[in-house]
N, C-alpha and C positions, 0 to 999 in steps of 0.2 A: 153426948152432945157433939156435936159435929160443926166446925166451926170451915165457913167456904169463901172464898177473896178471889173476886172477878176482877182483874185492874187493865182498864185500857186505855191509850193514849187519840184523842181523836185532834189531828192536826189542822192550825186554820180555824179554828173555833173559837166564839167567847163563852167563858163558861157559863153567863145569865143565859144563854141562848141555850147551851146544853141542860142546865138545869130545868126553863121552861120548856123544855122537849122531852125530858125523863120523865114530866110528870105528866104527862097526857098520855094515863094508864088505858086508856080505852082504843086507841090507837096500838096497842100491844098484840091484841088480838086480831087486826089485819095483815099482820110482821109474820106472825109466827103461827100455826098450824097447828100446835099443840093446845094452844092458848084457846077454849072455846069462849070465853068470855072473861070479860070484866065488869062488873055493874059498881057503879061509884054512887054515895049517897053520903049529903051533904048537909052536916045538922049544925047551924051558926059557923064554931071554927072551927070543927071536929068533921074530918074528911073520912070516911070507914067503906072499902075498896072487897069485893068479894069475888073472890077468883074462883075459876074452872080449869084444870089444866090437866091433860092425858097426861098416865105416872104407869110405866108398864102396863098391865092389860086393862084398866081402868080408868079414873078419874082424881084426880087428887083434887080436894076443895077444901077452900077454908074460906075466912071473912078477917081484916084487917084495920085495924085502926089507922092513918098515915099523919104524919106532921111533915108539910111543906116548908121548910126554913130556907126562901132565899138569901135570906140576911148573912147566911153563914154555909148559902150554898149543902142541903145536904136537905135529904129525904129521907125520914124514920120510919119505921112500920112494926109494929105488933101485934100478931093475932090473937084476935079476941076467940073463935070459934074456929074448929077445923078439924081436919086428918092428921096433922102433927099436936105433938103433945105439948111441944114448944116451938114456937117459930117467929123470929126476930132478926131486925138487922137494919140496914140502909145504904143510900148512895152517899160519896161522899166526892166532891166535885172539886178540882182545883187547878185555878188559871197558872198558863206556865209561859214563857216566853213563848215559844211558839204555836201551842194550845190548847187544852183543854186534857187533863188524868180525870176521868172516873171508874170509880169502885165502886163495885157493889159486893157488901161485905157483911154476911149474914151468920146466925147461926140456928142450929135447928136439930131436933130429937121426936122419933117420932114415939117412943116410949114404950118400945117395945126390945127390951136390951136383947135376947134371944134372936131376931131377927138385924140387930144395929150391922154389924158385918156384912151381911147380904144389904140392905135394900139401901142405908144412908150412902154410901159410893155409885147407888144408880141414880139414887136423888140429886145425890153432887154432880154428877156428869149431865142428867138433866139441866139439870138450875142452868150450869157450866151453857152450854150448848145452846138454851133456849134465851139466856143473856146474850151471849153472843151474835146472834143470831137476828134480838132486838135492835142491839146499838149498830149492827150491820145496816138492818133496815132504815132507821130511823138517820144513822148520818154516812152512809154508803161505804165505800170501799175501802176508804183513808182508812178507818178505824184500826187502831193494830193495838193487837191484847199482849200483857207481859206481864211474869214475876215480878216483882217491885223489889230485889234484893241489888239490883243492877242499875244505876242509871248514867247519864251521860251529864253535861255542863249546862246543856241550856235546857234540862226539865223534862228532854223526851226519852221516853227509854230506851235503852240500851240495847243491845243484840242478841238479848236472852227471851224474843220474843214463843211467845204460847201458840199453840197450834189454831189455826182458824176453825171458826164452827163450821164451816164447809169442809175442811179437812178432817176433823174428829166426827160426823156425822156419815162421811164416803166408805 
């Protein structure tokens, strides 16, 4: 199991605003290039989100169950059907003096232990890369990604900042 923690600081922001931005999955797939789709289907309060995403020389797909909780600020997800054996996680969103940490903080196996070495560290650096790359899109340039072991007094992090998706991608 392979457990993966995206954490970025986007400044200037409120986090209702972020949060209904994080959830307009369908807008994902105009950001990012790997993303061929997203189709969402919406049965009473039960949201289930089915993705298409290139994974090395292929397609990696699954279908997901989602729970929208702005009440508490965070977006959960489970897949029900898919290419991994297990895959699970969410966003977890929170207001700071100056503006808006999100994480997206998942875990996932594709159940194939023989193979866990090789492919979950290009999964990671996928996931890594193609998140990045969203919240780039979606709230531009401010956004700046960091380990969460370091922070500073008023919320933003600290100088131990993560390589940009444009950096890790050149």
């Amino acid at each position: 199991m392979r457990h993966v923690e995206i954490h970025s600081y986007i400044p200037d922001e409120c986090a209702t605003n972020v949060f209904d931005t994080l959830v307009d999955f369908k807008k994902y797939e105009e950001l990012v290039e790997v993303i061929h789709s997203v189709d969402i289907e919406k049965v009473e309060e039960m949201l289930t989100s089915s993705w298409v995403v290139e994974f090395r020389n292929g397609l990696l797909q699954w279908t997901e169950e989602d729970w929208f909780r702005r009440e508490t600020l965070s977006i959960d997800f489970n897949q029900t059907e898919g290419d991994f054996d297990e895959f699970y996680g969410g966003w977890k969103i929170e207001a700071t003096d100056s503006g808006v940490r999100a994480a997206l903080i998942v875990d996932f196996d594709f159940g194939v232990p023989s193979l866990e070495t090789i492919v979950e560290p290009v999964a990671e650096r996928v996931l890594t890369d193609v998140t990045q790359q969203i919240l780039l899109g979606l709230f531009g340039s401010k956004v700046e990604f960091y380990t969460p072991d370091i922070e500073s007094v008023d919320g933003r992090p600290a100088s131990n900042t993560a390589p940009r998706a444009e950096a890790v991608l050149a």
